[in-house]
C-alpha positions as CSV (number, residue, x, y, z in Angstrom):
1,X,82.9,151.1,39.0
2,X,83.1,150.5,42.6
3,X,85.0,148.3,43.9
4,X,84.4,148.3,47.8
5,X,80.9,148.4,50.0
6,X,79.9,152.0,50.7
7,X,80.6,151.8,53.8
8,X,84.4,150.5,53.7
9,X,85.8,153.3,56.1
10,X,83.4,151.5,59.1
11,X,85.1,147.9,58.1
12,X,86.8,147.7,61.1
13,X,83.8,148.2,63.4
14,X,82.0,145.1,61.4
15,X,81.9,142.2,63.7
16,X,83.0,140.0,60.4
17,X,85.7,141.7,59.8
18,X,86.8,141.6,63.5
19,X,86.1,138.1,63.8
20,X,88.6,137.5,60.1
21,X,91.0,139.2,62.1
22,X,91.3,137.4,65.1
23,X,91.4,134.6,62.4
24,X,94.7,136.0,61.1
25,X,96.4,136.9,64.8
26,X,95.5,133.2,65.6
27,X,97.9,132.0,62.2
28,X,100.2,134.0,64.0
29,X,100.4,132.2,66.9
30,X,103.2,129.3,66.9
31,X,101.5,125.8,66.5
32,X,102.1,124.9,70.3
33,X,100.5,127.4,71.6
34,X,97.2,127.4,69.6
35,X,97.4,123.7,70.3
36,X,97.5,124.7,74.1
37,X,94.7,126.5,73.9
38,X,92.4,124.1,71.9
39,X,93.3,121.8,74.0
40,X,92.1,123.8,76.9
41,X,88.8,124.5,74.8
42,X,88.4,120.8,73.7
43,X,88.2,121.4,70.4
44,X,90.3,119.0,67.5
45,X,92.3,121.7,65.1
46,X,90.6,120.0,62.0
47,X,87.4,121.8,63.4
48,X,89.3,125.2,63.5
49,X,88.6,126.7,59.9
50,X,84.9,125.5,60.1
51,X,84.0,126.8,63.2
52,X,85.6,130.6,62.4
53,X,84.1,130.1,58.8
54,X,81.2,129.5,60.7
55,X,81.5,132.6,62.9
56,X,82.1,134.7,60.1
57,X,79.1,134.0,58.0
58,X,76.8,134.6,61.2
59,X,78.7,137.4,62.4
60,X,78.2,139.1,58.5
61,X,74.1,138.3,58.9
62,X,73.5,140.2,62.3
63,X,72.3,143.9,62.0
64,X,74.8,146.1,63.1
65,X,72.6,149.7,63.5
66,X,75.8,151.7,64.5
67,X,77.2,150.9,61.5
68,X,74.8,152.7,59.4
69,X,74.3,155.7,61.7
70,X,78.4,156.3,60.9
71,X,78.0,156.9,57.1
């Protein structure tokens, strides 16, 4: 039984998985800075986990070609 997608070792090079990560270096970020920045972007923080959630659905449903050609 298999646990992981076959193609686990090329994780990082998925834009989802990118995208998840910039999700978890943005937690990192004390709240007055990421406040700064929405603030420059115009966006309200209740939008935050909706628009990466967003992001990372889309960013799993494009075809990523070099991907495949790694296995």
């Amino acid at each position: 039984m298999n646990l992981l997608i076959p193609d686990w070792r090329q994780a990082w090079r998925m834009f989802s998985v990118q995208l998840a990560a910039a999700a978890v270096a943005w937690s990192a970020l004390p709240a007055d800075m990421q406040a700064a920045v929405l603030g420059l972007a115009g966006v309200e923080p209740a939008h935050v986990p909706g628009i990466v959630g967003l992001l990372i659905v889309v960013a799993r449903l494009i075809d990523q070609p070099s991907i495949r050609s790694a296995e």
